[in-house]
C-alpha positions as CSV (number, residue, x, y, z in Angstrom):
1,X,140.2,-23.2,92.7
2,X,142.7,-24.1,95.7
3,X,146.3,-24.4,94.8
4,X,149.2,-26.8,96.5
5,X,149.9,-23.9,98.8
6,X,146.5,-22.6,99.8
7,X,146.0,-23.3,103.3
8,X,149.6,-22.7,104.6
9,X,150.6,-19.9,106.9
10,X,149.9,-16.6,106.3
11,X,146.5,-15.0,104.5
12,X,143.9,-17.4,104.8
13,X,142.0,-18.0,101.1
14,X,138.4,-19.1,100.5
15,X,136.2,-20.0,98.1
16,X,132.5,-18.9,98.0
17,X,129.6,-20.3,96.8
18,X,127.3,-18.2,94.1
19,X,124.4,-17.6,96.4
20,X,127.3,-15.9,99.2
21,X,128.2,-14.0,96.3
22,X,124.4,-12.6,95.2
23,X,123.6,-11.9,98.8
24,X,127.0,-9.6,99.2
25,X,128.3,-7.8,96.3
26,X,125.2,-8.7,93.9
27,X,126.9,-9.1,90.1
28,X,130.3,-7.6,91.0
29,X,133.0,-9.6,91.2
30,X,133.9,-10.2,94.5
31,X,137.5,-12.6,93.8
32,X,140.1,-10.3,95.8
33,X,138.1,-8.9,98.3
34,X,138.5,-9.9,101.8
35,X,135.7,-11.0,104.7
36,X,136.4,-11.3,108.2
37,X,133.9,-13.3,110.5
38,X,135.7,-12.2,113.8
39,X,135.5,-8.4,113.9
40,X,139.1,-8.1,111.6
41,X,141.3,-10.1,114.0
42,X,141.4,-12.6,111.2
43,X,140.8,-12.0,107.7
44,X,140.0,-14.4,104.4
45,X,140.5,-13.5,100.7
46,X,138.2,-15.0,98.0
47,X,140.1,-16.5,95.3
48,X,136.9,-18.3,93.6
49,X,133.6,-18.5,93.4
50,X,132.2,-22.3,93.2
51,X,128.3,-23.1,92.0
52,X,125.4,-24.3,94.3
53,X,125.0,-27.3,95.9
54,X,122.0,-28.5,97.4
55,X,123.3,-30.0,100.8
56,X,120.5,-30.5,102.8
57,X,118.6,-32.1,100.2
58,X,116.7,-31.3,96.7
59,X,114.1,-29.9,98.8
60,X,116.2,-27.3,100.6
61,X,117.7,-24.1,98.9
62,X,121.2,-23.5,98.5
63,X,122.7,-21.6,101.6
64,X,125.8,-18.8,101.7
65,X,128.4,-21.4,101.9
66,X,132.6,-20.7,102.2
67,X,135.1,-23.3,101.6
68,X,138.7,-23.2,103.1
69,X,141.7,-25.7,101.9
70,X,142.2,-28.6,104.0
71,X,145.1,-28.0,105.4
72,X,144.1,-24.9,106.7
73,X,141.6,-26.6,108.8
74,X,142.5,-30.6,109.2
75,X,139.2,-32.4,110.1
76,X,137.9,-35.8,108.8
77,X,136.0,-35.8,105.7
78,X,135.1,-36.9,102.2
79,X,137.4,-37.7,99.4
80,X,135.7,-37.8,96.0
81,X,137.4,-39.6,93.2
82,X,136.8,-39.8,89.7
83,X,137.5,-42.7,88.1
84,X,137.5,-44.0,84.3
85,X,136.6,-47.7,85.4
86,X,133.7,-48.7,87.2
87,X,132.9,-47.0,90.6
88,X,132.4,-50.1,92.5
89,X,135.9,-52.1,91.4
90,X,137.6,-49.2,92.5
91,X,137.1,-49.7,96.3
92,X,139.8,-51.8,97.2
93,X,142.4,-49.7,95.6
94,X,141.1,-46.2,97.0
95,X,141.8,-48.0,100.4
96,X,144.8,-49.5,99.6
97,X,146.4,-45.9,98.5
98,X,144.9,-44.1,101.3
99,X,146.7,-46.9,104.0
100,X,149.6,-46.4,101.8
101,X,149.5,-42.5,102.7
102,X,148.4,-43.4,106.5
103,X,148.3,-46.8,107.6
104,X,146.3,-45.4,110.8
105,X,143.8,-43.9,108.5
106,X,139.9,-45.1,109.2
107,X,138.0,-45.6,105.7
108,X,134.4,-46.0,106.9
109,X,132.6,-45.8,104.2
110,X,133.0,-46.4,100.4
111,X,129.7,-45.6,98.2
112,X,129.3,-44.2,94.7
113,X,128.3,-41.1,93.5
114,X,125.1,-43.1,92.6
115,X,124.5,-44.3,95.7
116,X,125.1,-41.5,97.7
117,X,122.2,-39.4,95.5
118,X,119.5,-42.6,95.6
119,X,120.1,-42.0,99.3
120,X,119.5,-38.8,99.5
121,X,116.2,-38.4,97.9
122,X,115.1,-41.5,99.7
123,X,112.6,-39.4,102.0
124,X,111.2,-37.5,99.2
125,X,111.1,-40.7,96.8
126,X,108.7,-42.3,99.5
127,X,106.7,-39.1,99.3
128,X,106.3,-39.1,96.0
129,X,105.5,-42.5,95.6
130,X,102.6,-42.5,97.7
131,X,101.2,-39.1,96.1
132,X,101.6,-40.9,93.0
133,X,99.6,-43.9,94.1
134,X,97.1,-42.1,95.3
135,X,96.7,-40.0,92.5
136,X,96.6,-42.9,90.2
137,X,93.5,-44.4,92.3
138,X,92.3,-40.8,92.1
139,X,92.2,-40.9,88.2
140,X,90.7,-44.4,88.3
141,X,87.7,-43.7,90.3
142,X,87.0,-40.4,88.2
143,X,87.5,-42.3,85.0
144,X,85.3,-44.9,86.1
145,X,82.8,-42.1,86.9
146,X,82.7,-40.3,83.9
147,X,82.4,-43.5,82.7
148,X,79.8,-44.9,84.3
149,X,77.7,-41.2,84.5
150,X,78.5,-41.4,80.3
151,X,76.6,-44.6,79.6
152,X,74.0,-44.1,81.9
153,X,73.2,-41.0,79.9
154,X,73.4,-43.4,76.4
155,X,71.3,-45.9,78.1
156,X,68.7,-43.3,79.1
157,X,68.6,-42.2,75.7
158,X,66.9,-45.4,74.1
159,X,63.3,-44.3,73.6
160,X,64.9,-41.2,71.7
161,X,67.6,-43.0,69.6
162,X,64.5,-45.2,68.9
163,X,62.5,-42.4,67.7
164,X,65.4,-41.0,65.6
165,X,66.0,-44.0,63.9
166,X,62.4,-44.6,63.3
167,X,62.7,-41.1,61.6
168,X,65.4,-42.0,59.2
169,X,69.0,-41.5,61.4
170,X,71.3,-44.1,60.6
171,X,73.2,-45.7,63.2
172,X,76.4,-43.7,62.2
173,X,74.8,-40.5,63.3
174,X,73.5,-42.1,66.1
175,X,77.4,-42.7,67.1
176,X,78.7,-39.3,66.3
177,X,75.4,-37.6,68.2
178,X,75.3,-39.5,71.4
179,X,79.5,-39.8,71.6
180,X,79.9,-36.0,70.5
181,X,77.7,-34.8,73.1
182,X,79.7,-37.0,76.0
183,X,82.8,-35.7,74.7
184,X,81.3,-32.0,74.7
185,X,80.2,-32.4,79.1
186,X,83.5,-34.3,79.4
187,X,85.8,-31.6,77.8
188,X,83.9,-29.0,79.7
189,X,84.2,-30.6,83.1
190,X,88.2,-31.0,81.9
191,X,88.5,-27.4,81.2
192,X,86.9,-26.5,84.6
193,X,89.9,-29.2,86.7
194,X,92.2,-27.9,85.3
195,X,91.8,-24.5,85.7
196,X,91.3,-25.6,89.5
197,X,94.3,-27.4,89.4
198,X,96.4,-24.6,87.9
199,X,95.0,-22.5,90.9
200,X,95.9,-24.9,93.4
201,X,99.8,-25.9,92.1
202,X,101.1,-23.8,95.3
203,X,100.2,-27.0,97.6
204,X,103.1,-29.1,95.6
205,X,105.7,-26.5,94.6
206,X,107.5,-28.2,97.7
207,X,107.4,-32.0,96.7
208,X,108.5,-31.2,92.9
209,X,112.6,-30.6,91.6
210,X,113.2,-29.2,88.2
211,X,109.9,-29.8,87.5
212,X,107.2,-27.4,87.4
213,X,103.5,-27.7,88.6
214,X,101.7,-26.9,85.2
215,X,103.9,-29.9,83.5
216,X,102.1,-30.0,80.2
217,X,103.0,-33.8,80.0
218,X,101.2,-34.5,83.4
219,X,98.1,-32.3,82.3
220,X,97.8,-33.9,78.8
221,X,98.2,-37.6,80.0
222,X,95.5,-36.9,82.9
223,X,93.1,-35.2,80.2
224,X,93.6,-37.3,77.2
225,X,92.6,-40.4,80.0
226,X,89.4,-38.6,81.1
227,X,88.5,-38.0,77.2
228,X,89.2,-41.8,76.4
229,X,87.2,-43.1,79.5
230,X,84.4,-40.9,78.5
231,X,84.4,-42.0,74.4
232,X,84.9,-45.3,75.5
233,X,81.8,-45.1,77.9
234,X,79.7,-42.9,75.3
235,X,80.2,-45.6,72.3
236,X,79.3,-48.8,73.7
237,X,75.9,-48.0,74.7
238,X,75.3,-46.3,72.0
239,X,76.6,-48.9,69.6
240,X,74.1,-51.2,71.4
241,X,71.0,-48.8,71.1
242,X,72.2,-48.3,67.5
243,X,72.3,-51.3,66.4
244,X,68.2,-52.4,67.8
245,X,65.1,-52.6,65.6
246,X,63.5,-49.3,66.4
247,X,60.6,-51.0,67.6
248,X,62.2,-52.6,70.3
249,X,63.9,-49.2,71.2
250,X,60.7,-47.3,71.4
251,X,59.3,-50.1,73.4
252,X,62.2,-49.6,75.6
253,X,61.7,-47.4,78.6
């Protein structure tokens, strides 16, 4: 890092940033070499190398980036401060020692480090949000349609559940037939969106950060609400047609 006497006159030092570093000298170590960005009238030596930073938002890739002390280029800017206390009690004494430095010195803003994140994935927040909203009403409506597509299949079933009983089934092997044959078109038609959905995870690469589009957590909690839906929808008609005189099921049509 800088020292107290970086930045005063004579060889200009910098730091650069790791992806600076990749793109020129790859895995050597470049700390002692020198650049020039005006055809050698000038030149800058690299005393460190510094990690990414993501400047332009979680969304953007880290650029080449060089850092120069302070005093070598005097310009207004940030002064971060870490503190043992809380952030936010803090304010009134960073101000007060900066006046006491330079009483003509503007402090304009005051936010913590907090703050200053929640701000910056504000845009992509929204995004998400309202991806996620719609997704949710995306898994209700399917739910609701295997659902509804599970029992009307039970219900359609009568005359035979009738016939089976008449023939000596019990209604427990009613349950396990008519719900293990839901679960079998349900799992199926599961195993068929997801594959689709693995295919199509290049679409929201771009909207996801440190997370990556097959998360087994979101493909598990979307399946395991499909399977439920579809038990759910498979046992309660068939309860109900199980648990009928066969008579009145055969009579049923």
């Amino acid at each position: 890092m800088f020292t107290e006497n970086d930045g005063d006159k004579g060889l200009m030092v910098i730091l650069i940033n790791e992806t600076l570093k990749h793109q020129l000298w790859g895995n050597e170590d470049p700390v002692g070499k020198r650049v020039t960005n005006d055809r050698g009238q000038h030149w800058q030596q690299i005393v460190g190398v510094v990690g990414d930073v993501r400047e332009f938002g979680l969304d953007h890739a880290p650029l080449p980036e060089v850092y120069a002390p302070q005093k070598a280029s005097p310009a207004p800017g940030v002064v971060l401060v870490r503190t043992s206390a809380e952030p936010r009690s803090m304010a009134k004494a960073l101000t007060a020692a900066i006046h006491d430095v330079d009483p003509q010195t503007a402090v304009t803003r005051i936010q913590t480090m907090e703050q200053a994140r929640y701000e910056s994935m504000a845009s992509p927040r929204v995004t998400a949000s309202l991806l996620a909203t719609f997704a949710g009403l995306a898994l209700l409506i399917a739910a609701a349609g295997i659902g509804g597509m599970m029992a009307l299949n039970v219900s359609q079933r009568v005359r035979e559940i009738g016939i089976r009983m008449a023939l000596g089934a019990r209604p427990a092997s009613i349950l396990r037939m008519a719900m293990g044959q839901g679960l079998m078109l349900t799992f199926f038609g599961i195993g068929i969106g997801v594959i689709g959905a693995i295919a199509l995870t290049g679409f929201v690469k771009s909207f996801l950060f440190e997370l990556p589009p097959t998360d087994v957590f979101t493909f598990g909690g979307v399946s395991l609400t499909l399977m439920t839906a579809a038990a759910i929808a498979s046992y309660l008609p068939a309860r109900r047609a199980a648990a009928i005189e066969p008579t009145q099921a055969l009579r049923a049509d």
